[in-house]
N, C-alpha and C positions, 0 to 999 in steps of 0.2 A: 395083699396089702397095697401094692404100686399099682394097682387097678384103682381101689377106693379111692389113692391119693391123687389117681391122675382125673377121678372123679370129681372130687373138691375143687383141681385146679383149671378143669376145662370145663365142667359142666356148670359147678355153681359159682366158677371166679371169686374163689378166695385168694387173698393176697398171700403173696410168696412167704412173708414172713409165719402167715395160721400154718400154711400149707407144711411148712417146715419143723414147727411144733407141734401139726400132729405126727410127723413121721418119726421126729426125736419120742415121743410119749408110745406110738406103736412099737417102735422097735423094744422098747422096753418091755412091753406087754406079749411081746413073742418073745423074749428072752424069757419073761416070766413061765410062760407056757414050755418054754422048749425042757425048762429046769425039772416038770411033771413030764413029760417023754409025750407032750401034747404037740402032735406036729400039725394037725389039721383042724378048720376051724368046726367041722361039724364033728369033732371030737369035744368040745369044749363045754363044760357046763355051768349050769347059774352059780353052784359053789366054788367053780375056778374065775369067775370076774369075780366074786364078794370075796375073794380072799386076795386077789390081787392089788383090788381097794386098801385092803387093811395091808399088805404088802406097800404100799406106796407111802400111808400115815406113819407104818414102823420104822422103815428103810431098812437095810442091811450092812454088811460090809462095805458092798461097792456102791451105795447110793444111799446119801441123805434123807432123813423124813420129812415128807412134802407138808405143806400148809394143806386145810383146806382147800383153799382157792387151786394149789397147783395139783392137787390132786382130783377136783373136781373135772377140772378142762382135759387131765388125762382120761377120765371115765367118759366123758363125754366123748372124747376122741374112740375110745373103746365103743360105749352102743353103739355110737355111727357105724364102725368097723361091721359087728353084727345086722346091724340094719339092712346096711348095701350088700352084707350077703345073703339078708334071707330074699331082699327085691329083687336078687339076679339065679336066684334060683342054686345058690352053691351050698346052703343050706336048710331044711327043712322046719327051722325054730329059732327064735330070737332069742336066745338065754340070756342076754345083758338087758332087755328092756327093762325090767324089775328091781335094779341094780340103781341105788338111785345116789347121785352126785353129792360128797358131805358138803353140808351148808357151812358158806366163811361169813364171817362176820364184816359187816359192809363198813368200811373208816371213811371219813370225807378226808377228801385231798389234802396234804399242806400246801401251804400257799405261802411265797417268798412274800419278807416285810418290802414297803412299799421303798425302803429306803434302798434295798440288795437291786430292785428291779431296778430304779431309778439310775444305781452304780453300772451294771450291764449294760442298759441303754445307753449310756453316755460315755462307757468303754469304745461300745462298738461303733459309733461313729467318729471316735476321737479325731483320726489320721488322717480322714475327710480322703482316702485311696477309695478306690474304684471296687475293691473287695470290702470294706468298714463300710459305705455306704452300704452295701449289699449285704452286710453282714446288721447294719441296724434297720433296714427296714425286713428282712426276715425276721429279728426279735422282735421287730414292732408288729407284725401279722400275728407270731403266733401269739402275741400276749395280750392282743386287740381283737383277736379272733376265737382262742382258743382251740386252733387247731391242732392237731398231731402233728409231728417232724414230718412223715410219709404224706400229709395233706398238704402242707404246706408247701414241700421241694415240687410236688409234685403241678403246681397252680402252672397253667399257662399266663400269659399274658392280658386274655379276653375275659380269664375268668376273676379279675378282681375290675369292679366298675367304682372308680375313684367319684364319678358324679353323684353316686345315691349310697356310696361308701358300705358296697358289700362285696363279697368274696362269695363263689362258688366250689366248696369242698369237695372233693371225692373223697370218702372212705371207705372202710373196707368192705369187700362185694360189690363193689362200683356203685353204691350208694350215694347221690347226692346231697346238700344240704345247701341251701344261701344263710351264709349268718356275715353280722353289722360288724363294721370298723371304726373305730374317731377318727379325729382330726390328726395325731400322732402319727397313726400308722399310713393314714393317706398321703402325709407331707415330706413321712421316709420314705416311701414307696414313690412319691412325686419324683423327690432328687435322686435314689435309685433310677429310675428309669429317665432321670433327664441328664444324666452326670456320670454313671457308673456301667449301667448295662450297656448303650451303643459297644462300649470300648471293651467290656469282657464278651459281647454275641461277634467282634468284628474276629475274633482270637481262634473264632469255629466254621464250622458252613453254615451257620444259620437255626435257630432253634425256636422254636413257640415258648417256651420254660420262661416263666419269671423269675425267677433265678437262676443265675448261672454259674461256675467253673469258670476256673481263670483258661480252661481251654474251651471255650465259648459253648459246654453242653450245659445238658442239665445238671444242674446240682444232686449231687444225693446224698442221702443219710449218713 
């Protein structure tokens, strides 16, 4: 299993957080096996992933029954498992391929009323301090951008261009994206960076991070 995963996390740069919940979702799925006296994976057969499926929608004792959705991303983390064994030669057959992930039902987002945003935004700059500055032009990116918490902490300096008012995303697998900001989030990110960041980057040795930590690193999640 710590092959696979260091698979994910060196070869195809998944981010720490997937990388994490597939190991939380495997380790469950070799408990499941351990429970049948299955220690090996090419002991393992297509009837032991289809019932581990319906193991995960029931739950038991000691775990909760999964949504679709979180039951799916464990199956998926399962055929992967199977996969990378049969590509590396540690088993002779794929028994999870066939095994197929239950379908969840797809919801659109809720979205805060315009009034709850408007309260937030106007919280976080209140105190006009050097973190509230920096505190409302990060809610002005992600809500101007649409970005993820991990995209956003994660922005250098370079990669928002205030002239043609875009941002350059990483997501997850080192995926790029350029997506558009307003006037708002340019004019909070303006006075962050003209009022608030010198005096949190002077607090560290020096950081590329458009956002920072009152000890002058990067921000994080």
């Amino acid at each position: 299993m710590q092959a696979y995963l260091d698979h994910l996390s060196v070869e195809r740069g998944l981010a720490r957080n997937t990388v994490t919940s597939y190991r939380r979702d495997l380790r469950r799925y070799v408990e499941f096996l351990d429970g049948r006296s299955v220690a090996d994976l090419a002991a393992v057969r297509a009837q032991d992933v289809s019932d581990f499926l319906m193991h995960l929608r029931e739950g038991d004792a000691d775990h909760q029954s999964l949504a679709p959705g979180s039951a799916a991303r464990s199956v998926v983390a399962v055929r992967g498992l199977h996969r990378f064994a049969l590509r590396e030669g540690l088993v002779e057959l794929d028994v999870a391929c066939d095994v197929k992930p239950p379908a969840s039902r797809r919801r659109l987002p809720k979205a805060l009323p315009v009034d709850e945003v408007a309260a937030i935004l106007a919280a976080a700059g209140a105190a006009g301090t050097a973190l509230a500055l920096r505190d409302r032009a990060l809610l002005e990116v992600l809500y101007g951008t649409g970005a993820r918490i991990s995209e956003a902490v994660g922005l250098d300096v370079d990669d928002l261009d205030l002239t043609s008012g875009t941002a350059l995303l990483s997501g997850k697998g080192g995926k790029q994206r350029v997506v558009p900001f307003g006037s708002y989030a340019a004019a909070a990110v303006t006075a962050y960076l003209t009022r608030s960041r010198p005096q949190l980057v002077a607090a560290g040795k020096g950081t590329p991070a458009m956002f920072c930590n009152a000890r002058g690193g990067r921000l994080s999640r």
